[in-house]
LOKEKE-679109 format. One record per residue: x, y, z of N, C-alpha, C, CB in turn; residue number from 1; chain; residue in one letter. Coordinates in steps of 0.001 Angstrom, whole numbers. Glycine has a CB too. Example, Ala and Ser with C-alpha at 12.3 -4.5 7.8 and 13.67 -1.06 7.14 Angstrom:
LOKEKE-679109
+---------+---------+---------+---------+---------+---------+---------+---------+---------+---------+---------+---------+-----+----+----+
|     n_u |     n_v |     n_w |    ca_u |    ca_v |    ca_w |     c_u |     c_v |     c_w |    cb_u |    cb_v |    cb_w |   i | ch | aa |
+---------+---------+---------+---------+---------+---------+---------+---------+---------+---------+---------+---------+-----+----+----+
|   13190 |   -5690 |    7800 |   12300 |   -4500 |    7800 |   13200 |   -3300 |    7800 |   11308 |   -4473 |    9046 |   1 |  A |  A |
|   12850 |   -2250 |    7080 |   13670 |   -1060 |    7140 |   12900 |      30 |    7870 |   14084 |    -598 |    5725 |   2 |  A |  S |
+---------+---------+---------+---------+---------+---------+---------+---------+---------+---------+---------+---------+-----+----+----+
//
This chain:
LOKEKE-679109
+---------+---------+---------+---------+---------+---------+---------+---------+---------+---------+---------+---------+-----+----+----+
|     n_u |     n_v |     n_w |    ca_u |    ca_v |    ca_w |     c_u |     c_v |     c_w |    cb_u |    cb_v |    cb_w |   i | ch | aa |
+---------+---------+---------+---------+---------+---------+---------+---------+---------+---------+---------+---------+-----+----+----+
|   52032 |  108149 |  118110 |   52877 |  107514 |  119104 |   52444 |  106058 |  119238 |   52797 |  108257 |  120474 |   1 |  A |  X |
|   53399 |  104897 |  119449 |   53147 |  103660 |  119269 |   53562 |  103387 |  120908 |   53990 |  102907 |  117941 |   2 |  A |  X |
|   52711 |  102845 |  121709 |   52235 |  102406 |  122953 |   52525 |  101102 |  123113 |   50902 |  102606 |  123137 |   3 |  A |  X |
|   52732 |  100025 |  123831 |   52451 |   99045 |  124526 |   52524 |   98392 |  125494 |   52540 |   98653 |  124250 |   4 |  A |  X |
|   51388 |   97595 |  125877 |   51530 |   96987 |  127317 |   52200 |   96235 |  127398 |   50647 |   96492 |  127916 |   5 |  A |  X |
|   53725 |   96132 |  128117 |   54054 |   94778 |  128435 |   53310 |   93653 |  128865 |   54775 |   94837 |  129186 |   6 |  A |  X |
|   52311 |   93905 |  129777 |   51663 |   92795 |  130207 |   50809 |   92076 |  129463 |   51095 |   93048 |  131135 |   7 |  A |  X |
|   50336 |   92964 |  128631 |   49447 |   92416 |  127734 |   50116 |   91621 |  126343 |   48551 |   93605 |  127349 |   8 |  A |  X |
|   51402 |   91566 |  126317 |   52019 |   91063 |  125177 |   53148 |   89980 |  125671 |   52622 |   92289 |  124322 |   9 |  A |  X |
|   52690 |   89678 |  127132 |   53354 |   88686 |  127821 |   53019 |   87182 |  127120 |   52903 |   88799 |  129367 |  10 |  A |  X |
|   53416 |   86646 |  125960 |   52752 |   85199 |  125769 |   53657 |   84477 |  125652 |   51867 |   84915 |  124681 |  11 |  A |  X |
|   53168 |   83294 |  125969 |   54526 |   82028 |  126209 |   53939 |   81051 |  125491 |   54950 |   81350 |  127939 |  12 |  A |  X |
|   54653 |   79922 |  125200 |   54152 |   78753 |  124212 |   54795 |   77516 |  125303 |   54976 |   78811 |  122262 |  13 |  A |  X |
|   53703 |   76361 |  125176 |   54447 |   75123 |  125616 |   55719 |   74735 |  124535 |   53302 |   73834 |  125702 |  14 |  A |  X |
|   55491 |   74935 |  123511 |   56732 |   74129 |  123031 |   57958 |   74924 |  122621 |   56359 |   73286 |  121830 |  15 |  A |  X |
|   57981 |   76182 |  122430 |   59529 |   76740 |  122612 |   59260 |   78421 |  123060 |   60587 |   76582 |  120868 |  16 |  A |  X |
|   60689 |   79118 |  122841 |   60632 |   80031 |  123295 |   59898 |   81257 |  122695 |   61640 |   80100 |  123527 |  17 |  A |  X |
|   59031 |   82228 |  123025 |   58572 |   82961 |  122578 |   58427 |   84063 |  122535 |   58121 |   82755 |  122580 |  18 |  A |  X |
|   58704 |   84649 |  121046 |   59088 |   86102 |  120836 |   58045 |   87035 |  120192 |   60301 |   86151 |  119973 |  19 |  A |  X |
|   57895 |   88212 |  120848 |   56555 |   88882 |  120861 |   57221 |   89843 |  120651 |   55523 |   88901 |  121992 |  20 |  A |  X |
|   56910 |   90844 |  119500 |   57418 |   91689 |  118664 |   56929 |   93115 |  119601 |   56814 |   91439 |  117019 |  21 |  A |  X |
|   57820 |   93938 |  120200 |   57075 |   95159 |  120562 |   57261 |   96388 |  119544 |   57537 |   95590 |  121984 |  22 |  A |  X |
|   58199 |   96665 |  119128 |   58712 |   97925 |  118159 |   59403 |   97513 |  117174 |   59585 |   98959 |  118772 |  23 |  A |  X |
|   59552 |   97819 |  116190 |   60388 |   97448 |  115102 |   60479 |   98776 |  114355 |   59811 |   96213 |  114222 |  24 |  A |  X |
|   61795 |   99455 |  113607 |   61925 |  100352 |  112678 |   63110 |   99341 |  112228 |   62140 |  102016 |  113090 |  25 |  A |  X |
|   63357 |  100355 |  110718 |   64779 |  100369 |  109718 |   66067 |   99717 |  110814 |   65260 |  102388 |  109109 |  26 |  A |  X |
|   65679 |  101055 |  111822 |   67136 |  100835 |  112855 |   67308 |   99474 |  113718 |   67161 |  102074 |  114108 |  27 |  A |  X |
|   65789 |   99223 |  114370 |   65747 |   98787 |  115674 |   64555 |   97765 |  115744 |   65608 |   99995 |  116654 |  28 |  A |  X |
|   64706 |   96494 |  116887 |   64262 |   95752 |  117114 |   63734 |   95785 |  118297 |   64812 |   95078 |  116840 |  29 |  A |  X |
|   62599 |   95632 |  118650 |   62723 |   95466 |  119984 |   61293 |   93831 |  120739 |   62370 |   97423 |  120589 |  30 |  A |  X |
|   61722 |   93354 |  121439 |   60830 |   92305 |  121702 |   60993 |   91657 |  123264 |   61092 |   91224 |  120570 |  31 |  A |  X |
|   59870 |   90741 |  123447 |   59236 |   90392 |  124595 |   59774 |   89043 |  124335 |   57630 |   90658 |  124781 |  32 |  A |  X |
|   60700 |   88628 |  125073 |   60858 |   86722 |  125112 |   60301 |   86223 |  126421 |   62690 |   86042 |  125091 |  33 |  A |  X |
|   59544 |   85068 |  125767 |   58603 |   84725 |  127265 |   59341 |   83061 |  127066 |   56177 |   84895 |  127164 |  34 |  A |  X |
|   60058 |   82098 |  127999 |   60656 |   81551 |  128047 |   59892 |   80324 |  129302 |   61775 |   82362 |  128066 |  35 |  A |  X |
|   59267 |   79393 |  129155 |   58714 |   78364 |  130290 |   60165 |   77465 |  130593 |   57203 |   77209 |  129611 |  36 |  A |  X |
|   60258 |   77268 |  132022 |   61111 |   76211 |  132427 |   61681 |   74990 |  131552 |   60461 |   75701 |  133388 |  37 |  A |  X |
|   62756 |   75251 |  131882 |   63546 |   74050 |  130439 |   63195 |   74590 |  128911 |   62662 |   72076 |  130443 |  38 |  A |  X |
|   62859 |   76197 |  128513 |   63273 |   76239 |  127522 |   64269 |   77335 |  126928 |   62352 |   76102 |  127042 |  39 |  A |  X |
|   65308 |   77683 |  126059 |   66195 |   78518 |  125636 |   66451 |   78660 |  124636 |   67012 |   78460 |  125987 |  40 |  A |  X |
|   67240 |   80283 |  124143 |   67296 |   79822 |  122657 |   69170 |   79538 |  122673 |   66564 |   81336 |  121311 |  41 |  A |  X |
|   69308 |   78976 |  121120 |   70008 |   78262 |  121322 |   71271 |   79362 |  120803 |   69636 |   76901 |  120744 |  42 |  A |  X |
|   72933 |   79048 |  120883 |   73861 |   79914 |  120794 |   74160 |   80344 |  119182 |   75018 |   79317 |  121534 |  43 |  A |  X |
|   73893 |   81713 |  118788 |   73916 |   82195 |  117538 |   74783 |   83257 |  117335 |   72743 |   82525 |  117168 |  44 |  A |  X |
|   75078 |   83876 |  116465 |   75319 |   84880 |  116319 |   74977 |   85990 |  115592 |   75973 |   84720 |  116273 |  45 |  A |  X |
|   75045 |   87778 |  115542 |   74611 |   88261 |  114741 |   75646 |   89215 |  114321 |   73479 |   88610 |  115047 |  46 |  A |  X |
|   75836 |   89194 |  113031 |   77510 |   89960 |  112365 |   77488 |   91311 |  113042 |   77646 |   90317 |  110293 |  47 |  A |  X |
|   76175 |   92147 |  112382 |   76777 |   93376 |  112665 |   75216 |   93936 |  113447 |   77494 |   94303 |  111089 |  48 |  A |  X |
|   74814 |   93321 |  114203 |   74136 |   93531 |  114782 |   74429 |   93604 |  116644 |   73390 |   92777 |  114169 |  49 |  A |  X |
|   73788 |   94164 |  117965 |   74240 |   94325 |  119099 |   73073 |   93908 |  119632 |   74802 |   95554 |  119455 |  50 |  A |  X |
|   72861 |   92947 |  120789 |   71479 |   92510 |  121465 |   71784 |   92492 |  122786 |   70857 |   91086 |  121043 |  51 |  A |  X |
|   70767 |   93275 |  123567 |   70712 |   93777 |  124682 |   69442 |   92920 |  125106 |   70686 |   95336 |  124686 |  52 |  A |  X |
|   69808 |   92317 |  126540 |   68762 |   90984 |  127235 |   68292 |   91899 |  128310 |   69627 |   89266 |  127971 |  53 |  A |  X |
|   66710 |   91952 |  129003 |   67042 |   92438 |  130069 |   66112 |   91988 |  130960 |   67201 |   93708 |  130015 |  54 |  A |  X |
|   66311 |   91357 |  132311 |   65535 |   90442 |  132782 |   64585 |   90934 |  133290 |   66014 |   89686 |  133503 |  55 |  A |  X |
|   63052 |   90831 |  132723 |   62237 |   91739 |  133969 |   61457 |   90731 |  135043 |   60897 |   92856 |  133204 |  56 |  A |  X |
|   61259 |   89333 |  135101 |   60531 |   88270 |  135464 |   61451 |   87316 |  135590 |   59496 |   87934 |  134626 |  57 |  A |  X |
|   61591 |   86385 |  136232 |   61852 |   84931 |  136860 |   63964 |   85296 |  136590 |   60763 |   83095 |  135517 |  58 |  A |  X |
|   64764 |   84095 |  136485 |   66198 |   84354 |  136418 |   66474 |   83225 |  135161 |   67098 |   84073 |  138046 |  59 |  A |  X |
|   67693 |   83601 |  134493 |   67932 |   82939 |  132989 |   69605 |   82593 |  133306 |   67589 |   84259 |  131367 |  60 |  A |  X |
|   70029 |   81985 |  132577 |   71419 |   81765 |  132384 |   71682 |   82128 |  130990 |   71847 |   80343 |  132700 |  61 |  A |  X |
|   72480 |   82752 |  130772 |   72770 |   83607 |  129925 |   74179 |   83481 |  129163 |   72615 |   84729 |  130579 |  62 |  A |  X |
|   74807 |   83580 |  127803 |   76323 |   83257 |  127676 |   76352 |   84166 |  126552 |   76889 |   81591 |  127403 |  63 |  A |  X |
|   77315 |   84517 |  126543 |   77933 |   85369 |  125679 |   79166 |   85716 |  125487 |   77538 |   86216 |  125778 |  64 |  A |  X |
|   79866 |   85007 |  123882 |   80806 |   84745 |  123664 |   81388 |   83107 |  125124 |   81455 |   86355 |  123559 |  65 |  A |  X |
|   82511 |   83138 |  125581 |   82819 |   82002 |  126141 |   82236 |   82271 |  127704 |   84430 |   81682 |  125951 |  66 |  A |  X |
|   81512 |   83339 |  127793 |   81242 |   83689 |  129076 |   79770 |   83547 |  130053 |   81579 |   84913 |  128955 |  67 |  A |  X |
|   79452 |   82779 |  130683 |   77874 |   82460 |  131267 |   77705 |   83537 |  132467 |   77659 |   80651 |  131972 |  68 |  A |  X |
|   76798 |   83432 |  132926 |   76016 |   84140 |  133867 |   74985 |   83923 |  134257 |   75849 |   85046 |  133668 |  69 |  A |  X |
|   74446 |   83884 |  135485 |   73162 |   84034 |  135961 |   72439 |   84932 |  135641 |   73101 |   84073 |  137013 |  70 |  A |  X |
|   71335 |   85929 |  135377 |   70599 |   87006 |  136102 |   69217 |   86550 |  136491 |   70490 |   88282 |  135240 |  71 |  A |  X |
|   69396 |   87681 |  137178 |   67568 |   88065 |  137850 |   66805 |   89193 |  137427 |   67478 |   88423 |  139491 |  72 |  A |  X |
|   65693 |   89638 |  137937 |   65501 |   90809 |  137547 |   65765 |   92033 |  137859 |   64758 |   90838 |  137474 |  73 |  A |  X |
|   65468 |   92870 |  136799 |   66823 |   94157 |  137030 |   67660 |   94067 |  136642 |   67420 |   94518 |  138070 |  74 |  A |  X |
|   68279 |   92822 |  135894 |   69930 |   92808 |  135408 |   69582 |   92635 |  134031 |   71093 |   91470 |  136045 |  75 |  A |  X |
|   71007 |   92859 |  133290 |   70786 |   92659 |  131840 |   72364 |   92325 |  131287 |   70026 |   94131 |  131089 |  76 |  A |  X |
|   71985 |   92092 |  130293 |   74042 |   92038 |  129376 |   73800 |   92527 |  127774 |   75030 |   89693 |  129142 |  77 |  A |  X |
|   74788 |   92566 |  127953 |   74968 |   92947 |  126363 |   75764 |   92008 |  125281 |   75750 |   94295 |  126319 |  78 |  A |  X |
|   75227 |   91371 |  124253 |   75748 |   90438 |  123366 |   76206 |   91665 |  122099 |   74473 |   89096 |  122925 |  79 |  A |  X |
|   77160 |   91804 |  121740 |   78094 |   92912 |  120776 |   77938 |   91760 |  119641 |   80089 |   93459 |  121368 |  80 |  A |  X |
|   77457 |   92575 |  118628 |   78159 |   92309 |  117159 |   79447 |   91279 |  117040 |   78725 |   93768 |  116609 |  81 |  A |  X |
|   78860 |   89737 |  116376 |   79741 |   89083 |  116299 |   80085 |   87965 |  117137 |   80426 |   89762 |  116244 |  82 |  A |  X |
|   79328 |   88245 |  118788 |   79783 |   87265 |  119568 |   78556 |   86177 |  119935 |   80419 |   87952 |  120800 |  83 |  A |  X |
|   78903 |   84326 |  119798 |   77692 |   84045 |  119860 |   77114 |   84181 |  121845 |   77645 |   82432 |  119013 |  84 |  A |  X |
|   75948 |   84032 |  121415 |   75018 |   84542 |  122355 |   73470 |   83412 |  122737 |   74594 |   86083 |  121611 |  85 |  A |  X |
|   73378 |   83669 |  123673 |   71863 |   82769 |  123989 |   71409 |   82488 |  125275 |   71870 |   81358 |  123462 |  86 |  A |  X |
|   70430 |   82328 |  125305 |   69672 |   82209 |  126749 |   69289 |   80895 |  126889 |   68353 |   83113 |  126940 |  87 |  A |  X |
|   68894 |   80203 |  128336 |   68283 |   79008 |  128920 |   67773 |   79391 |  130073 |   69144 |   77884 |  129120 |  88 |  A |  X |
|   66281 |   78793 |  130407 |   65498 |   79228 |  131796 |   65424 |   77735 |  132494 |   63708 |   80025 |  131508 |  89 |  A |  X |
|   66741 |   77916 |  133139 |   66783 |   76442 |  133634 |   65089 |   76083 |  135155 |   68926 |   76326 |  134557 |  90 |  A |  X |
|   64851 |   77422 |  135064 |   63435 |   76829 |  135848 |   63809 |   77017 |  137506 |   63087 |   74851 |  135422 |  91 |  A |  X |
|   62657 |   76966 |  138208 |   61657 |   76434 |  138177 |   60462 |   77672 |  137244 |   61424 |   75985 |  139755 |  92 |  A |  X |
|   60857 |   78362 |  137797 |   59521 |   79523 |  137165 |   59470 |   79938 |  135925 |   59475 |   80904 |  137765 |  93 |  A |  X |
|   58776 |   80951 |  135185 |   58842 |   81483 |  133982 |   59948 |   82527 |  134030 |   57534 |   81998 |  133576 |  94 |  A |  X |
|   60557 |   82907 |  132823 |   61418 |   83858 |  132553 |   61301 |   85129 |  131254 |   62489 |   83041 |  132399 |  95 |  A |  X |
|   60860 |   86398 |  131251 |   60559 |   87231 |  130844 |   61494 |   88328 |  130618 |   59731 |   87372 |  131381 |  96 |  A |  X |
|   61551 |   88478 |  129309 |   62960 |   89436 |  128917 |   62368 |   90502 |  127688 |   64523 |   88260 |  128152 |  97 |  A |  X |
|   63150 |   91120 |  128322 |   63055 |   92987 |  126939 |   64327 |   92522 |  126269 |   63415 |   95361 |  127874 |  98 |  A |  X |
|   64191 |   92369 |  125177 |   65269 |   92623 |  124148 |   65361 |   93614 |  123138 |   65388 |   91653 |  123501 |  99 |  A |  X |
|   66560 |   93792 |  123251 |   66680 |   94954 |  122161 |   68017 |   95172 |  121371 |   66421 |   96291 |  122858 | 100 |  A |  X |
|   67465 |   94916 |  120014 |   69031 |   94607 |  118597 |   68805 |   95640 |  117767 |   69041 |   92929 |  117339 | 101 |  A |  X |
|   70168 |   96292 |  117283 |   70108 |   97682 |  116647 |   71522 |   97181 |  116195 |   69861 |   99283 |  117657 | 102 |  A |  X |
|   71552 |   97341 |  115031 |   70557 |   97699 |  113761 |   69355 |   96548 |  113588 |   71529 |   97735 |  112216 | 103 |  A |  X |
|   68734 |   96430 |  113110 |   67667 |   95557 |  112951 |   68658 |   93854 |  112361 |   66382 |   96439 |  111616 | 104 |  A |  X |
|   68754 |   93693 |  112896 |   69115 |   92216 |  112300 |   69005 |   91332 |  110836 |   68428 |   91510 |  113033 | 105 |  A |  X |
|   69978 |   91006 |  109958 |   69276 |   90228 |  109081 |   69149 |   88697 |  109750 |   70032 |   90276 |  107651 | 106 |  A |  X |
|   68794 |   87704 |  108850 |   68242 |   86109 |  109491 |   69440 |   85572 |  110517 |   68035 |   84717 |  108014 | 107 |  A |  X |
|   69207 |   85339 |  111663 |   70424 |   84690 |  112390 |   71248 |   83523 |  111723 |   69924 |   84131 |  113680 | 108 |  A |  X |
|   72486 |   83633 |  112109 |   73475 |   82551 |  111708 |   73715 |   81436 |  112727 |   74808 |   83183 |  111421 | 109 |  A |  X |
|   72840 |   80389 |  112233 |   73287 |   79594 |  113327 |   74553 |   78678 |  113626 |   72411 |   78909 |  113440 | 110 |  A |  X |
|   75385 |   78245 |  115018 |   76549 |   78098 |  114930 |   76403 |   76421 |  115926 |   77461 |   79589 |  115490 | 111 |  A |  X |
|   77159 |   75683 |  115459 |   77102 |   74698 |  116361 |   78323 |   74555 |  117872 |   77203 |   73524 |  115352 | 112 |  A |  X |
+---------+---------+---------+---------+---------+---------+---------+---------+---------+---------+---------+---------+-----+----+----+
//
């Protein structure tokens, strides 16, 4: 059985956003984004892939496809196969997210 502490795999970087690998199979992705004030990732998409955000720490602005949002913690969204997607922690505090993409993703497509 494969275990881990969220807390202990909480790491953030001064200079961008940071993704901390918790589970990975064939199927499934799963990871820790630790996000400092003023940073986000930027709007991408994934063909046939589905990514699930879910806020457990500080609040993010969030878009997916033509659509934004706030959350806090406890909330989450779902980015579907195909639509671009991305986060920003407009701040003041840190922002801490469970993500999770199934099927496993190939390299993101980035979109301007």
């Amino acid at each position: 059985m494969q275990v881990v502490n969220l807390q202990s795999a909480k790491l953030f970087s001064p200079e961008k956003l940071k993704k901390n690998l918790l589970f990975q199979t064939d199927r499934l992705m799963c990871d820790l984004y630790c996000l400092e004030p003023g940073q986000g990732q930027k709007p991408h998409l994934h063909t046939d892939s589905d990514k699930v955000y879910i806020v457990l720490e500080g609040e993010g602005r969030f878009r997916v496809g033509g659509e934004e949002a706030k959350l806090a913690p406890q909330m989450g969204v779902l980015a579907p196969a195909g639509l671009e997607h991305g986060v920003q922690n407009d701040g003041p505090g840190r922002l801490t997210l469970l993500v999770v993409m199934a099927p496993k993703p190939p390299p993101m497509i980035p979109t301007l």
